[in-house]
N, C-alpha and C positions, 0 to 999 in steps of 0.2 A: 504494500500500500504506500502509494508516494504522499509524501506532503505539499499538499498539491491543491488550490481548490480548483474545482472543475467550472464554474460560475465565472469568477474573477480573473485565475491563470497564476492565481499569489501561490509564492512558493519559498524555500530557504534561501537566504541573504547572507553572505558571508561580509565580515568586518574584521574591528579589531577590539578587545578591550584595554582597554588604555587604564595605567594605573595611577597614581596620583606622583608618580616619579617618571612617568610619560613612559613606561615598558609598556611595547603594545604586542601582544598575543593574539590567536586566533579565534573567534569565535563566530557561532550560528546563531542567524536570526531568526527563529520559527514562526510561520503565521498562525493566527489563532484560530485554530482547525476544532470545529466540535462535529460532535455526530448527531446529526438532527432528525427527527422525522416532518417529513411535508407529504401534504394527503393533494395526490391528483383528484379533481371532481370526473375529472373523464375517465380514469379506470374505477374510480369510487373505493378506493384504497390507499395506505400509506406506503412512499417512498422513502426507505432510510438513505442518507447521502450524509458527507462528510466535507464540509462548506467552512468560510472563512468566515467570522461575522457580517464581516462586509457582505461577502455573497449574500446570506441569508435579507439584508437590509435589501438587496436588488433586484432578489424574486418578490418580498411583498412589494417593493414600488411596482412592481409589471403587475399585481394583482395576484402572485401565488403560484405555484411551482407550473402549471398547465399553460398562462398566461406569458412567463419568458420564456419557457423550452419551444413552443410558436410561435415569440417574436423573434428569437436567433436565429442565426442560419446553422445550415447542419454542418455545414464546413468550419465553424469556431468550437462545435460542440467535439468534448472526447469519445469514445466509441459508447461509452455506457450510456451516456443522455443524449446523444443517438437514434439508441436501440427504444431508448423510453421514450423519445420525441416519435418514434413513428409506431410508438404502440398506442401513445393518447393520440395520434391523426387516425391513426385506423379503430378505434373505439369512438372517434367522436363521428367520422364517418360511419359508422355502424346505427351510431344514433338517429345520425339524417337519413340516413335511407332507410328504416323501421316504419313501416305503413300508421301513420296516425288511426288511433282508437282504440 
């Protein structure tokens, strides 16, 4: 599992830590990666994904995980949200063409 988010593209940051006698050593910058669940309304169930806060703040501004996986294109997304982007297209096409009544 990389540390990685799939949303945003944030990932480890190398530097330095600098000490108060200016020795500066190596160190990683890790982004704040949690493991969240978000509910597709098009499959009507939850996706567990592991997101950057940030991310998490850019799926509700799109309105929620179904809402930026359809505004992205598929060519920024990695293969896993993808695979899920064209399982809520093909679930929510399943809904439209369902004969009303």
């Amino acid at each position: 599992m990389s540390r990685r988010c799939p949303v945003t593209g944030k990932g480890v940051q190398v530097g330095h830590h600098v000490s108060h006698a200016n020795n500066k050593t190596k160190r990683r910058f890790l982004p704040n990666l949690q493991h969240h669940r978000l509910y597709s309304e098009a499959l009507g169930q939850s996706v567990r994904l592991r997101l950057s806060v940030q991310g998490l703040r850019t799926i509700d501004k799109h309105g929620g995980l179904d809402g930026w996986l359809l505004a992205t294109k598929p060519a920024r997304l990695p293969r896993e949200l993808r695979r899920l982007r064209a399982r809520i297209e093909a679930a929510r096409n399943r809904v439209e063409e369902a004969p009303a009544g």
